[in-house]
N, C-alpha and C positions, 0 to 999 in steps of 0.2 A: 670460490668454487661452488658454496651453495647456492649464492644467488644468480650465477649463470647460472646451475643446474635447475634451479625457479624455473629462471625465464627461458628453458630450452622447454620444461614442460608445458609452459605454456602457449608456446608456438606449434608445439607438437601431438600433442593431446588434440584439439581441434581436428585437424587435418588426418590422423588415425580414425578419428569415432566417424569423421564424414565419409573416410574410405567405408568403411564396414556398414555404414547405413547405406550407401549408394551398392555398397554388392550382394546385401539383404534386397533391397529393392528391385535388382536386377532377377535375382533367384527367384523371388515372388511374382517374376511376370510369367506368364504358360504364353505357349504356340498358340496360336489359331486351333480350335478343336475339327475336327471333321465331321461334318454332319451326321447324325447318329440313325442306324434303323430304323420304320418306321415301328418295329416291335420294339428295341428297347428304351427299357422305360429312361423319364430323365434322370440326372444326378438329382442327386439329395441337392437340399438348399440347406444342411443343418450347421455347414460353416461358413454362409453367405452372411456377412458384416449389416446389422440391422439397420435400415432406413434411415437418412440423417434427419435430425429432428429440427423441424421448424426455426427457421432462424427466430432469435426475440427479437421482440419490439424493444422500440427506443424505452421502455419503461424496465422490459427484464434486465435480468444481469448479464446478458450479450452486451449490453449498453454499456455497462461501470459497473457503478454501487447498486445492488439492488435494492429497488423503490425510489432512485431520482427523478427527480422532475422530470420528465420530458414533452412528448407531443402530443394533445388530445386524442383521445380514443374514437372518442363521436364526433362524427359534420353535424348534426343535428342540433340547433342553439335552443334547442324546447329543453324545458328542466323533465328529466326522463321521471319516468312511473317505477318506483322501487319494485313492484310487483305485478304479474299480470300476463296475461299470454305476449308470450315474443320479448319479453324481456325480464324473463328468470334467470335466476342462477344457474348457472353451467359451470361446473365443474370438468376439471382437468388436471391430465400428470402429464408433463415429460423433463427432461434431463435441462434441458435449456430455461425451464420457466419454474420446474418445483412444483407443487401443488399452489392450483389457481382457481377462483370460481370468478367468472366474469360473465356481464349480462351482453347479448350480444351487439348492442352499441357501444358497449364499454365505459358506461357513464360507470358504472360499477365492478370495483374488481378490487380480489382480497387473492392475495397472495402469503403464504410458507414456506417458508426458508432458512439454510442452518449453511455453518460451514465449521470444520474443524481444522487445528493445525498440531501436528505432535513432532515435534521433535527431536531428534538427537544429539549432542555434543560431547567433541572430545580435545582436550588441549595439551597444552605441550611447553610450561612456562618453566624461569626461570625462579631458585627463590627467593632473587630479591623484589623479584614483581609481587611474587606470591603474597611475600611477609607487609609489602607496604598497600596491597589492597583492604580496605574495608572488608570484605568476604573475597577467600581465594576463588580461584579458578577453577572449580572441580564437574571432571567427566558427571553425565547424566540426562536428564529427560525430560521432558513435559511437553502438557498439552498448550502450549503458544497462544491458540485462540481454540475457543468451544461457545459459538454462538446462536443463539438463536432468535428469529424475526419476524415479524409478521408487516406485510407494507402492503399499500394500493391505493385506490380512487371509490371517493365517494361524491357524487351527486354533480359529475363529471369535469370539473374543475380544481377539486380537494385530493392531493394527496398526502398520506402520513407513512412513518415509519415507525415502528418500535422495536427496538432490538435490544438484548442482553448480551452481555460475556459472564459465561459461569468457569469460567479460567482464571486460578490466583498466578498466571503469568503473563497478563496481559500486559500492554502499552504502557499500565497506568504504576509509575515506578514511587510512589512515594507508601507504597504500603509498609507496616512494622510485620516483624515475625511474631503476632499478637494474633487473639482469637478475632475474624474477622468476618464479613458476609462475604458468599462465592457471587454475588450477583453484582454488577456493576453496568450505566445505562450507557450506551454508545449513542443512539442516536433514538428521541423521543420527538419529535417533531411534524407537523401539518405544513405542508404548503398549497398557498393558491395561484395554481397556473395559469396563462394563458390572458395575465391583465392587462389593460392597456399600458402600453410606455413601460412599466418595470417588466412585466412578464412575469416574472415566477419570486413570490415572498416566501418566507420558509422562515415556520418562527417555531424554536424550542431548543431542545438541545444536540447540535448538528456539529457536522465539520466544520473545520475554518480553514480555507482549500489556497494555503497560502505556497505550496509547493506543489511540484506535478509530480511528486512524490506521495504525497497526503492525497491528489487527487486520482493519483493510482487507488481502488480497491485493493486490499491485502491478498483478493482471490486474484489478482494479475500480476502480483510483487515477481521480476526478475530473479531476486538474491531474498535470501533466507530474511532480512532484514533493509530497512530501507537507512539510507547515506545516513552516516556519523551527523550532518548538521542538520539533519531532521531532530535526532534525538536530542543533539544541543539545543536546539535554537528553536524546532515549533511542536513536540512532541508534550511541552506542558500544556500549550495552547491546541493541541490535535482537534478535540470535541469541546463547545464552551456552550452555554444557553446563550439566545438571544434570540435577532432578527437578522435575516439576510434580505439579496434582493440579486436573484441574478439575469442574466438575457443573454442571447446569441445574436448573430446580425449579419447580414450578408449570407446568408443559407449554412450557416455556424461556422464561416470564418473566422470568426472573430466573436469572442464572449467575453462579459464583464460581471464581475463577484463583489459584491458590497459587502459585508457586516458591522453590524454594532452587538458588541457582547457585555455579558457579565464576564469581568475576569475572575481565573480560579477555576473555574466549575467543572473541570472536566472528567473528573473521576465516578460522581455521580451527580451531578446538573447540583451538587448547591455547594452557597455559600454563605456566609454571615463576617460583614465587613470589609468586603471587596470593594472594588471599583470596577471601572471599565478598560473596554479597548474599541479602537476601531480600523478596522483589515478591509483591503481589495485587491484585487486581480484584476491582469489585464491581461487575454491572449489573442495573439491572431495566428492563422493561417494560411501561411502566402501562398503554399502550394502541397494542394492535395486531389490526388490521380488515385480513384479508388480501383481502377484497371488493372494500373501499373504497381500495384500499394508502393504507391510513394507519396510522403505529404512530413513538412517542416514546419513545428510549430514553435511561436516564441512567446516569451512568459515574463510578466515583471508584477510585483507584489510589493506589499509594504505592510504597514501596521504601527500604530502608536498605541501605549499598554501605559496601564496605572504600573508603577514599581515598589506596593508599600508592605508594611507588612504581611498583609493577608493576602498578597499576589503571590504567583508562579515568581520568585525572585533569586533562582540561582541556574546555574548553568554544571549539567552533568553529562559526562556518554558512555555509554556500557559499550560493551565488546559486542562484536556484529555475530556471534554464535550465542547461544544463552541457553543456560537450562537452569532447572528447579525452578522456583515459585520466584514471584517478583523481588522479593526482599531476597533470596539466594546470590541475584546478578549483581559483580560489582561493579562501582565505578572506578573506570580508568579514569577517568577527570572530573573535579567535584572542588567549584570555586568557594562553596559556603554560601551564606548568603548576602545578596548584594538589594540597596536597598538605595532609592533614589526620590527625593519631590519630581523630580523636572521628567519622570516614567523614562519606556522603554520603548525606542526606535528603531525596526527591524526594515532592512531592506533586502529582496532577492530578484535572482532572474534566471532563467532558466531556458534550454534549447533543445529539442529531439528533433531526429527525423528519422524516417526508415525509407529502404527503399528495398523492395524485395526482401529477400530472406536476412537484411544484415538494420539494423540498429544502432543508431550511436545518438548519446545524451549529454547534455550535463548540467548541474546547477551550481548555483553561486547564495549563500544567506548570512546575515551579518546582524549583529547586534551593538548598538550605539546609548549606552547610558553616562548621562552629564550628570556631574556633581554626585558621584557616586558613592555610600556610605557601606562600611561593613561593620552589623553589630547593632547598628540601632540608628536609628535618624537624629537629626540635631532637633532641641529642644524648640520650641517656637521663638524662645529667646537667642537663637543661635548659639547656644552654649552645649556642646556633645555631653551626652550622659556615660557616666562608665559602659568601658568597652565599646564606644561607637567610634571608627576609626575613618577620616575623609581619604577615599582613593581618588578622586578626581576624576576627571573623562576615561570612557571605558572601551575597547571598541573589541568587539570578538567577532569573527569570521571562518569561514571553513568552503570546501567547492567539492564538486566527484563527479568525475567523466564516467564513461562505460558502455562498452561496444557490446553486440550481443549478434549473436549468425545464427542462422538455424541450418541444422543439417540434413533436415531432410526437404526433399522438393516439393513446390507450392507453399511448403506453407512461408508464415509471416505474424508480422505484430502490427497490428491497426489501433488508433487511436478512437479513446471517447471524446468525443468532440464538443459535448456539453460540458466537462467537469473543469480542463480537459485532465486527463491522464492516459496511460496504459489501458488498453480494451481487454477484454477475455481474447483468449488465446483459441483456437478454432483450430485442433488438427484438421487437415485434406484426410487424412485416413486414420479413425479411429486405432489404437491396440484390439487386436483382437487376435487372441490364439487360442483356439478350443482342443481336449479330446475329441477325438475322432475315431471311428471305426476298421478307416484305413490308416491311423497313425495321427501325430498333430496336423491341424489343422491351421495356420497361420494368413489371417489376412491383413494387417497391416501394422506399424509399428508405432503410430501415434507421431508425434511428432517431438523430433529433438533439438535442441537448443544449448548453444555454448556462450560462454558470457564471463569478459572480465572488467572489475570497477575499481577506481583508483577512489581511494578518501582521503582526505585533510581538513583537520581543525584543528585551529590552533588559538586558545583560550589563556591567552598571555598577552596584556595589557598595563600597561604602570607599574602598581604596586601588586598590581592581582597577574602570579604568575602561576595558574593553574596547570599549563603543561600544554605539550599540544600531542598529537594523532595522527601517523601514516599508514593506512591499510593500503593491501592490493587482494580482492578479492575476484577466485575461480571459480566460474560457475558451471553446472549440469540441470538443467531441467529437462525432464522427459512427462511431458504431457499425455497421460495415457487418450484422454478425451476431455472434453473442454472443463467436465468438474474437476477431474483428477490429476492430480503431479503430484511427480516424486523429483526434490532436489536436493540438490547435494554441493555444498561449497566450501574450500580449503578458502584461512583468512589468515594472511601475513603480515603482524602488527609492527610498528616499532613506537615505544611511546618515549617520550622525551620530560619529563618533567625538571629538567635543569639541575638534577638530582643525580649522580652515577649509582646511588643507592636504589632508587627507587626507577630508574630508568633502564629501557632493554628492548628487547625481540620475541614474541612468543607468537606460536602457532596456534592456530583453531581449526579444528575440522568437524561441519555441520552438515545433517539429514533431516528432512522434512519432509514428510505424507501431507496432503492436504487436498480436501475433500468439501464441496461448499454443495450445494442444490437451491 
């Protein structure tokens, strides 16, 4: 009876919030005015919805990520004059670009920019889940992301990024409940664009853009959190130091992502006794109608990783709601560590497409480790040292579909077509509802969005039976304006660890302000 009454909510709930937005919108429309005297004065404009701001450039965060590579600024192939009449700094604000000073050919340009994310959660577990988590499940808060960045273009072909997270909640999950620093580096990197044959190198400490999930900005995330086999499977690898090499082709049908990294390094770009990895992407796009916003894109990825001891060498996933500092979140699934010569082989693929106001995704990611040891490696004499135990071939896997509508008219979800991922979200009509003189003022309701996602992982192989993960995640987002959402998502767990003791059902229910420039 509960679980029909789930799934009546979730057929149901849509179809009410689209009712009430389409009879909000209707209310909001007036008659035809009749010409007015030529003595009286006009209306006020004091509830008239302010000017839409300049679409960004392929460079702003209308794009993705803000500060990606994109398309030259200047036609001009003369090395420009950092100073001097007709090509100073100009300075700029608006909503879409954050504070900018650019020169007017663009060989020059520095851009500021922040985003926050604060959270609420509340859950609803049982105590035998409770008792067999590392840290319970307990209601609470935090700020998810608190970052800040400074990116742009120098000497018309040099772009760089530097960004901070001052959040002890961030992505990066290996922290202790120890005195620690609030600074951690996200993305430190230069790229040179616009080379011949590679196009765009990008060397330092960047994404590694092995999911259209990771290639999503966290300012366009659908759900409070991104799919279970993100955090399994590429969330130790998210940011690493190295070199990339990426390019589009065919008018950005189709783009192709190289790296060669340090493994490890993603917490703060170092390391001492790591190895390597080497990652790419491949996507095209068969059909994209920027008219109609309809366009399907397809995604395949891989990666071969050092597995020793100083790597990323275990497999874990938090719960898709989360509060308190990193070390507060616990793991539902946490294989220990797994440690291999022969490294660590990841394959995935991935599908979106939208068309009009509806969206539907999904991704596929897997991990493949031969001759797998827990404990410690074999000695070079082939002889295991205490505590090192041979698991053998290893194979872990997980997928998540997820449809998403929007309910109110025009709008839509457009894709980055450089990264690719998810693009910023662009209400047709800003929120806007002022006091007024004669009462509220009301001009438009921003734009709304429904969304549900199915997850599975399941991290049970041989000897290694870590347990597996089904969510079904309900989603709200209400986009006041393109910086601004408020969302809100009910997450339906059931986890399995082969265990009746430690196995079960619990509920989560998650809130998130989030606010970027």
């Amino acid at each position: 009876m509960r679980l029909r009454l789930r799934i009546a909510l979730v057929f149901l709930l849509p179809l009410f919030l689209r009712a009430w937005v389409s009879s909000a919108a209707l209310a909001d429309e007036s008659p035809p005015s009749l010409p007015l005297p030529a003595q009286t004065p006009p209306p006020t404009a004091a509830c008239d919805p302010p000017a839409a701001e300049p679409k960004a450039s392929a460079k702003g965060p209308g794009a993705g990520e803000i500060g990606e590579p994109g398309e030259a600024k200047g036609s001009s192939g003369e090395e420009p004059a950092a100073t001097g009449s007709g090509n100073s700094l100009q300075p700029r604000f608006n909503m879409s670009e954050g504070f900018v000073a650019e020169t007017p050919d663009g060989a020059f340009r520095y851009h500021i920019g922040g985003r926050f994310d604060w959270d609420s959660g509340w859950y609803r577990a049982p105590q035998n889940i409770q008792q067999s988590l590392d840290n319970p499940l307990l209601d609470g808060t935090d700020l998810r992301r608190f970052r800040l960045a400074v990116d742009g273009t120098v000497w018309q072909n040099v772009d760089f990024k530097l960004e901070a997270d001052f959040s002890k909640a961030s992505d990066f999950k290996d922290f202790q409940a120890t005195p620690q620093t609030n600074i951690f580096i996200t993305d430190a990197w230069i790229a040179l664009r616009d080379l011949p044959v590679l196009d765009t190198v990008k060397l330092g400490h960047q994404k590694e853009y092995l999911t259209f999930s990771n290639g999503t900005s966290a300012n366009s995330l659908p759900f409070m959190e991104r799919p279970y086999i993100y955090d399994a499977f590429q969330n130790n690898f998210s940011w690493d130091s190295g070199v990339s090499t990426s390019r589009t082709y065919f008018d950005k049908h189709m783009t192709s992502w190289v790296g060669f990294f340090w493994n490890g390094t993603q917490s703060e770009a170092f390391n001492a006794g790591g190895h390597y990895a080497l990652s790419g992407r491949l996507t095209v796009l068969p059909v994209y109608d920027e008219d109609r916003h309809l366009w399907v894109n397809l995604g395949v990825a891989g990666s071969v990783r050092s597995f020793g001891p100083n790597d990323p060498n275990d497999v874990t996933v938090r719960p898709l709601v989360r509060t308190g500092e990193s070390f507060n979140v616990p793991d539902l699934i946490d294989t220990g560590t797994l440690l291999s010569h022969d490294g660590l082989q990841i394959l995935g693929a991935d599908v979106q497409s939208a068309w009009g106001p509806l969206t539907v995704g999904g991704e596929f990611l897997c991990w493949f480790i031969n001759n797998a040891y827990t404990g410690n490696l074999p000695n070079p004499n082939g002889i295991l040292p205490p505590g090192a135990e041979s698991v053998g071939n290893l194979f872990f896997s997980g997928f998540s579909v997820e449809a998403l509508y929007f309910l109110t008219p025009g709008d839509h979800r457009d894709i980055d077509r450089v990264t690719p991922g998810y693009a910023r979200v662009r209400p047709v009509r800003n929120f806007l509802c002022l006091r007024h003189g004669d009462g509220p003022c009301c001009k438009g309701l921003g734009a709304w969005e429904v969304g549900v996602r199915y997850d599975h992982v399941d991290v049970n192989s041989g000897l290694i039976q870590a347990g597996r993960l089904d969510s079904v995640t309900c989603g709200v987002n209400w986009y006041l304006n393109p910086n601004t959402r408020i969302t809100a998502n009910y997450v339906y767990t059931n986890r399995d660890t082969g265990n009746p003791s430690s196995s079960g059902n619990f509920d989560a229910f998650g809130v998130r302000v989030h606010f970027d420039f």
